[in-house]
N, C-alpha and C positions, 0 to 999 in steps of 0.2 A: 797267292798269299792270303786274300781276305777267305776267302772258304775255308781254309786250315785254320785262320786266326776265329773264324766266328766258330766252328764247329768244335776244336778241342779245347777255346775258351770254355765250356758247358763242364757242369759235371761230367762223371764216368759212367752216370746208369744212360745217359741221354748219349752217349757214344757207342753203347750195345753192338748197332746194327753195322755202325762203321770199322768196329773192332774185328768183325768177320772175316774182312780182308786179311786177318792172321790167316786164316785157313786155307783164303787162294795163293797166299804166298808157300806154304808147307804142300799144298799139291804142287803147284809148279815144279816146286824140288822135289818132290816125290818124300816128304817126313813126314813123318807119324805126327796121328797127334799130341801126344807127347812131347815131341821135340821143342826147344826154347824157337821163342820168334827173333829173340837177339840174333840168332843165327842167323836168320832168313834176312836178317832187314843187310844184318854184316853182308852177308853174300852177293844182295843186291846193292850194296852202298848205300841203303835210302834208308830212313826212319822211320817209326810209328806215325802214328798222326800226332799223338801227346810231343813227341818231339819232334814231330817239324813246326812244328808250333814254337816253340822254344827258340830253335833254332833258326824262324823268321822274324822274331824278336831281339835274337841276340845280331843278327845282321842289320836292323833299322836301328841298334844301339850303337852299332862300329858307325852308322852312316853317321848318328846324332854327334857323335864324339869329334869324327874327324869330317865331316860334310857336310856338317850341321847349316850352313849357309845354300844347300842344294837343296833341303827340306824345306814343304810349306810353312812361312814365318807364323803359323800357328804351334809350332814345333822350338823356336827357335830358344824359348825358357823352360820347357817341358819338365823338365828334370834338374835336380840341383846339386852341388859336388858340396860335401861334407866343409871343405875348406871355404865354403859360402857361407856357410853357417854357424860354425864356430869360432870364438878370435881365438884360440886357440891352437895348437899343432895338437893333432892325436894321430895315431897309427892308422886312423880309415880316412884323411884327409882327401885321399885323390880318387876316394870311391864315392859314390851317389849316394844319397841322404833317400832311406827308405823310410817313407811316411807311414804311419800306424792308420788301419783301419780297423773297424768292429766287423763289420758287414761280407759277406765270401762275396760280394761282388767286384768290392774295392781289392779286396785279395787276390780277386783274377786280374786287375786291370794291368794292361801295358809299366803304365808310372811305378808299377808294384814289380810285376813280374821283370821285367826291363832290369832293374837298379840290382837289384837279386841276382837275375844271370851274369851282367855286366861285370857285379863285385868280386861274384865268384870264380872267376875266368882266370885261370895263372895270367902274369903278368908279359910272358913271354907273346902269348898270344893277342893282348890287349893292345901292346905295343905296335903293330900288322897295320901300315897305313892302307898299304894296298887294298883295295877291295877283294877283286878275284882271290890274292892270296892267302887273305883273312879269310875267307869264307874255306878257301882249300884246306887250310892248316887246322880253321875251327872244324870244319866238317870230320879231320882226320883224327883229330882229340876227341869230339864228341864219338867218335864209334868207337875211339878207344875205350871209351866212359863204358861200355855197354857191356863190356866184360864181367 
């Protein structure tokens, strides 16, 4: 997880060399170059690097939600639900409160990226106490995404 998390954290010019790996995947199958990598990643069930990245974010999000006592108590306030912050009821109460940054570093961070994928999850999915089965179900919607 940390080699995915450090590497497609980065811009996309500084992923260049790791994005090559489209190409052993399109030999393996024998496709042209032409052919989409969506395909290739479909075929293999796996993802880019740009998303497994995502999707080892949106996994350490299910753990924060529902395991959140299994994570280092460095972790244990990380992130805030909208209904903490507002006295209010609004329509994104029981989604995570995404902090404004200026800077594209704070735009990459977890706190950022996290709240983002988290918010954005149909709610059928969010609901998934199980681990294994959250990550099955998420894994099966995210390659759906890739259509």
């Amino acid at each position: 997880m940390y080699r995915e998390s450090f590497f497609a954290n980065t811009t996309i010019n500084h992923l260049s060399t790791l994005i090559t790996l489209n190409k052993l995947l399109r030999i393996f199958q024998q496709k042209t170059a032409r052919s989409h990598n969506a395909e290739s990643y479909r075929t293999y069930k796996t993802f880019s690097i740009q998303l497994l990245h995502k999707y080892q974010i949106i996994i350490f999000m299910e753990k924060y939600v529902y395991y959140r006592t299994k994570l280092p108590s460095a972790f244990s306030t990380y992130f805030e639900e909208n209904k903490l912050i507002h006295d209010y009821n609004t329509r994104q109460k029981d989604d995570f409160h995404i902090h404004t940054f200026q800077c594209d570093e704070g735009k990459r961070s977890i706190k950022i990226k996290g709240c983002k994928l988290w918010n954005n999850l149909p709610a059928e999915i969010k609901m998934i106490q199980s681990c294994s089965s959250f990550k099955y179900n998420f894994k099966n919607y995210f390659l759906q995404c890739l259509d």
